[in-house]
Each structure stands twice: as C-alpha cells, then as structure tokens.
Backbone as ProteinMPNN parsed JSONL, in Angstrom:
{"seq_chain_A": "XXXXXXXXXXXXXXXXXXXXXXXXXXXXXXXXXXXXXXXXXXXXXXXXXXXXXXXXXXXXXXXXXXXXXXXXXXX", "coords_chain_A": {"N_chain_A": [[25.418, 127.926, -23.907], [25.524, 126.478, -21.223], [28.511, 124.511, -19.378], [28.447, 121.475, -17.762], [28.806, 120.261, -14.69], [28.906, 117.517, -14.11], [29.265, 116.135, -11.495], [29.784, 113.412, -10.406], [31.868, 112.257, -12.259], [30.925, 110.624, -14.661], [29.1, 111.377, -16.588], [27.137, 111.365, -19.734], [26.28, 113.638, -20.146], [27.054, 117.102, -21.347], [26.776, 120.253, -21.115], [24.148, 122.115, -20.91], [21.423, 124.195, -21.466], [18.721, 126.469, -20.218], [15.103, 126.922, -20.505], [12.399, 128.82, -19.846], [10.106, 126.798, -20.371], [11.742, 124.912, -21.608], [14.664, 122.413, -21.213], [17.818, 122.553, -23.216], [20.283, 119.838, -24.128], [23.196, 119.169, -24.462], [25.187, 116.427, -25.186], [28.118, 114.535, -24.725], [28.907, 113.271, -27.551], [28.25, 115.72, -28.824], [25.879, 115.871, -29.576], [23.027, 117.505, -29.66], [19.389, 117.978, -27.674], [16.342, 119.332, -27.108], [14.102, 119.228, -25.028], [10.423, 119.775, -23.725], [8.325, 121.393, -22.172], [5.788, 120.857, -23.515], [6.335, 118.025, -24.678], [7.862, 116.564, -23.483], [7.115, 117.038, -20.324], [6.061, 118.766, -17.647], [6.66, 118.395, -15.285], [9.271, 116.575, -15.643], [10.817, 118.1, -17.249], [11.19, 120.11, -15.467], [12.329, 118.787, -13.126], [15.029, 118.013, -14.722], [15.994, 120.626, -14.684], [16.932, 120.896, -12.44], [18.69, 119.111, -11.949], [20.56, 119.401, -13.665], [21.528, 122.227, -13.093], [22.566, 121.601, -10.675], [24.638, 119.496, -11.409], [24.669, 116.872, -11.31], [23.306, 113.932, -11.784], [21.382, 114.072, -14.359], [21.766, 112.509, -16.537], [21.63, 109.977, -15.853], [19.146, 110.443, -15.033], [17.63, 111.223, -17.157], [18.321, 109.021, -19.113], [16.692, 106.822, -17.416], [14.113, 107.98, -17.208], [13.197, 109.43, -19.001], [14.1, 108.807, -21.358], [13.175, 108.423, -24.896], [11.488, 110.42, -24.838], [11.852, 113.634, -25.825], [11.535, 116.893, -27.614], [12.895, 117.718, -29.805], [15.455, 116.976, -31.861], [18.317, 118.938, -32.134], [20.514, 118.773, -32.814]], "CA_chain_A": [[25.355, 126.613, -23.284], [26.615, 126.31, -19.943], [29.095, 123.898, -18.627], [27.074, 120.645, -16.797], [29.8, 119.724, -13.973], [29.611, 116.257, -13.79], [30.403, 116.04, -10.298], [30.373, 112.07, -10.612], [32.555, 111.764, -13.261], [30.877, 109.486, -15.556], [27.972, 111.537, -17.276], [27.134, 111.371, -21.054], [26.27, 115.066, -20.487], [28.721, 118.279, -21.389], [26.574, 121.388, -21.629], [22.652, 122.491, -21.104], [20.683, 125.401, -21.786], [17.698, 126.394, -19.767], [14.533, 127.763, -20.904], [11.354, 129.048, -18.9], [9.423, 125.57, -20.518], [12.607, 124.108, -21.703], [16.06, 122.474, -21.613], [18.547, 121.631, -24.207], [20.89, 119.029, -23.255], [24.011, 118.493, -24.916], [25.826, 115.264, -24.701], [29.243, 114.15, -25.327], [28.775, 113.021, -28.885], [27.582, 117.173, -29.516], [24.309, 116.138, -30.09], [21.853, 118.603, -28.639], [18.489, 117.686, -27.576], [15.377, 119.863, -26.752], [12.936, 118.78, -23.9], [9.85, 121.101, -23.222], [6.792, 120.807, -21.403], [4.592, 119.965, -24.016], [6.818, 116.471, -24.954], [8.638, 115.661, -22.361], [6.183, 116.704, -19.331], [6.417, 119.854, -17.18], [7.7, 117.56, -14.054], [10.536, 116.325, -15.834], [11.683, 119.111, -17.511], [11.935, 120.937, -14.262], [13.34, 117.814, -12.459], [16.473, 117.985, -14.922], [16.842, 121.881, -14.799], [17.343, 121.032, -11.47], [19.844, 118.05, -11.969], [21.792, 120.534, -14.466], [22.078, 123.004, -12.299], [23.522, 120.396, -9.177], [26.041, 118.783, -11.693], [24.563, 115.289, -11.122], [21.933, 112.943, -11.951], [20.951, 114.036, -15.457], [22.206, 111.524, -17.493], [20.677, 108.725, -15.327], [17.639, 110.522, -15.149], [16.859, 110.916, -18.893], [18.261, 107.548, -19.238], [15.199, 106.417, -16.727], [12.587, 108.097, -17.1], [12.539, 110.773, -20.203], [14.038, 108.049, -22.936], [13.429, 108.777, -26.317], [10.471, 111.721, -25.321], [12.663, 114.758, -26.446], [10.879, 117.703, -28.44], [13.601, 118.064, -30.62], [17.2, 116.901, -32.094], [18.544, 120.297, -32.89], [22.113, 118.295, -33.864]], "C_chain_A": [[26.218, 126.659, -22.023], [27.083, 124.243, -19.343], [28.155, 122.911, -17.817], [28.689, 119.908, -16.289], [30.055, 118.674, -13.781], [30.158, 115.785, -12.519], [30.472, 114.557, -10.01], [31.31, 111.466, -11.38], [32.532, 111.147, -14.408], [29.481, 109.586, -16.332], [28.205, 111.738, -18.678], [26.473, 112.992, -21.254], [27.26, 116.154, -20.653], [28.113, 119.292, -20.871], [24.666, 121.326, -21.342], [22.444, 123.823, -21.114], [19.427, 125.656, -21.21], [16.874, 127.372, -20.215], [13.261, 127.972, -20.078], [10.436, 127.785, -19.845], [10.076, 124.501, -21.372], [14.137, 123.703, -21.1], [16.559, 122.302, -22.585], [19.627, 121.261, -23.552], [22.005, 118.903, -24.465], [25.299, 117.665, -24.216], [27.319, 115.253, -25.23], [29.662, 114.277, -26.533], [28.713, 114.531, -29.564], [26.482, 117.047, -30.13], [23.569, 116.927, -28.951], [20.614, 118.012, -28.813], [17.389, 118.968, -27.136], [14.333, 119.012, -25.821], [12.494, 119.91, -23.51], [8.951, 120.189, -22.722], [5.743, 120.14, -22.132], [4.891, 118.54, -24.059], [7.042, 115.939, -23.783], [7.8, 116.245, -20.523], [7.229, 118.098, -18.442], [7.19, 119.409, -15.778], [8.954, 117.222, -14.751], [11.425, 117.404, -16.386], [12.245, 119.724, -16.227], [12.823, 120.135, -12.978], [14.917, 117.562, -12.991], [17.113, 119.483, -15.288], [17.7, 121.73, -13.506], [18.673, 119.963, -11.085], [20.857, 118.719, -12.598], [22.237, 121.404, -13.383], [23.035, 122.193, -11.037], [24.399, 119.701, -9.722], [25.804, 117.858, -11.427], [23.334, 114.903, -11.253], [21.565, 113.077, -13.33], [20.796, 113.225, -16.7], [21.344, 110.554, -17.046], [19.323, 109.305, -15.351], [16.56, 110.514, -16.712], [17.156, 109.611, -19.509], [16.979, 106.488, -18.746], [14.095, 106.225, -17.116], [12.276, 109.214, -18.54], [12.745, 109.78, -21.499], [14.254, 109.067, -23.973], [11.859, 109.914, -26.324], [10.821, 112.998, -25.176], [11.597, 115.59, -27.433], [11.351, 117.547, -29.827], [15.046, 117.501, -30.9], [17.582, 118.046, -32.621], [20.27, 119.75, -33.65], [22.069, 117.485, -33.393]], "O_chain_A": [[27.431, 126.86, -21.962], [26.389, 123.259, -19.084], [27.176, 123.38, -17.237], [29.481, 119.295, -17.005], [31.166, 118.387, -13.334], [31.225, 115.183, -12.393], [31.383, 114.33, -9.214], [31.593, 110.275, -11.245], [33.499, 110.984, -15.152], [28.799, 108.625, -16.686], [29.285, 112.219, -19.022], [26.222, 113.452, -22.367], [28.325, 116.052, -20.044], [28.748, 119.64, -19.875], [24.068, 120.308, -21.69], [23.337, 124.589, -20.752], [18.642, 124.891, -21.77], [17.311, 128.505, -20.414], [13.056, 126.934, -19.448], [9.506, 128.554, -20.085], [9.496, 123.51, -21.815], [14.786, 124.591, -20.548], [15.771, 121.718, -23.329], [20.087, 121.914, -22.615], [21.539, 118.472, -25.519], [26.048, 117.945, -23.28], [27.625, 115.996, -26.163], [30.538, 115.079, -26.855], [29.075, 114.638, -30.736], [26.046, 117.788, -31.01], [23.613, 116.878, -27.721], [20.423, 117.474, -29.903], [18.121, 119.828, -26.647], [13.861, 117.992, -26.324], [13.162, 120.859, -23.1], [8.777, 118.97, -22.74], [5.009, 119.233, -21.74], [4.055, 117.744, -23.631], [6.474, 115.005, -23.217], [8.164, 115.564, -19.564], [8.432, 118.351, -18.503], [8.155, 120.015, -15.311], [9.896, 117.803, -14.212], [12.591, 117.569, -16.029], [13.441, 119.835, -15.954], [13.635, 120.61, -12.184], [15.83, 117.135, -12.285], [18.175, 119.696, -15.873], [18.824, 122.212, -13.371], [19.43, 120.074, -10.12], [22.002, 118.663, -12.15], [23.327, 121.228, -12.837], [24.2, 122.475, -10.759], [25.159, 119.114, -8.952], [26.856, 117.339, -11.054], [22.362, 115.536, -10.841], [21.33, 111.946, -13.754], [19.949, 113.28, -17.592], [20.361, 110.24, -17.718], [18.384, 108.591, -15.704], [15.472, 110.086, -17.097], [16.386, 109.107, -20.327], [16.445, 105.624, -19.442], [13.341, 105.276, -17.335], [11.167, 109.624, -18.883], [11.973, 109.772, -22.457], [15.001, 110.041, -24.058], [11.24, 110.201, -27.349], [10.142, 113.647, -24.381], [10.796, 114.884, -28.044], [10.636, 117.323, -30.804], [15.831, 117.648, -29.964], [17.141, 118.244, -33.753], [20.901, 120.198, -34.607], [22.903, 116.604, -33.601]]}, "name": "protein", "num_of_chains": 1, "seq": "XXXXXXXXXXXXXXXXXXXXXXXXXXXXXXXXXXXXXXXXXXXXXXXXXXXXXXXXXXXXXXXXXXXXXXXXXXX"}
C-alpha cells in the first residue's frame, strides 16, 4: 500500500494500491475498498489512480461521483 499524501490536509484517505483495472483505497478508519473497471467504471477508476498518485482530490472525488459503487470491502 503506498502512502496517499494528502497534500490538502483534510482527506479521509491514508494509503492506495494500484492495479492495471483496479485501485484499493484505504481510508482512515483501515477500511480498504476495491474499485475496478467492471463496478466502478473504467473512467473513474483511472481518474482516481490519477488523484492517488497527485496526493489530492480522491476523497472528494469518490465522495462525488463513485459513492457506494466499490467492487469490494476487503476490510
């Protein structure tokens, strides 16, 4: 899991994992999530590899627009 920088200060993210048709996202709490292409849509997935990687936006963006369409709760 790598490190998600936070460069605003005030994300409910810690940690993601990137996969060639997923992420996993873990939050604060240490719940981990799964988002792939089939659930959660091949635009968004790759819209929050790209928010992970830049340390900003992720939180607000799955807050937005991804919700509650996650593949998986892995914890």
């Amino acid at each position: 899991m790598e490190y998600y920088l936070n460069r605003a200060g005030n994300s409910g993210v810690s940690g993601y994992e990137l996969g060639a048709d997923s992420i996993r996202v873990q939050f604060r709490d240490n719940s981990i999530y799964l988002y792939n292409y089939q659930i959660t849509g091949m635009a968004n997935v790759e819209k929050m590899k790209r928010l992970a990687v830049s340390g900003q936006g992720l939180n607000s963006f799955i807050n937005s627009y991804v919700k509650k369409s996650y593949a998986a709760k892995l914890r």
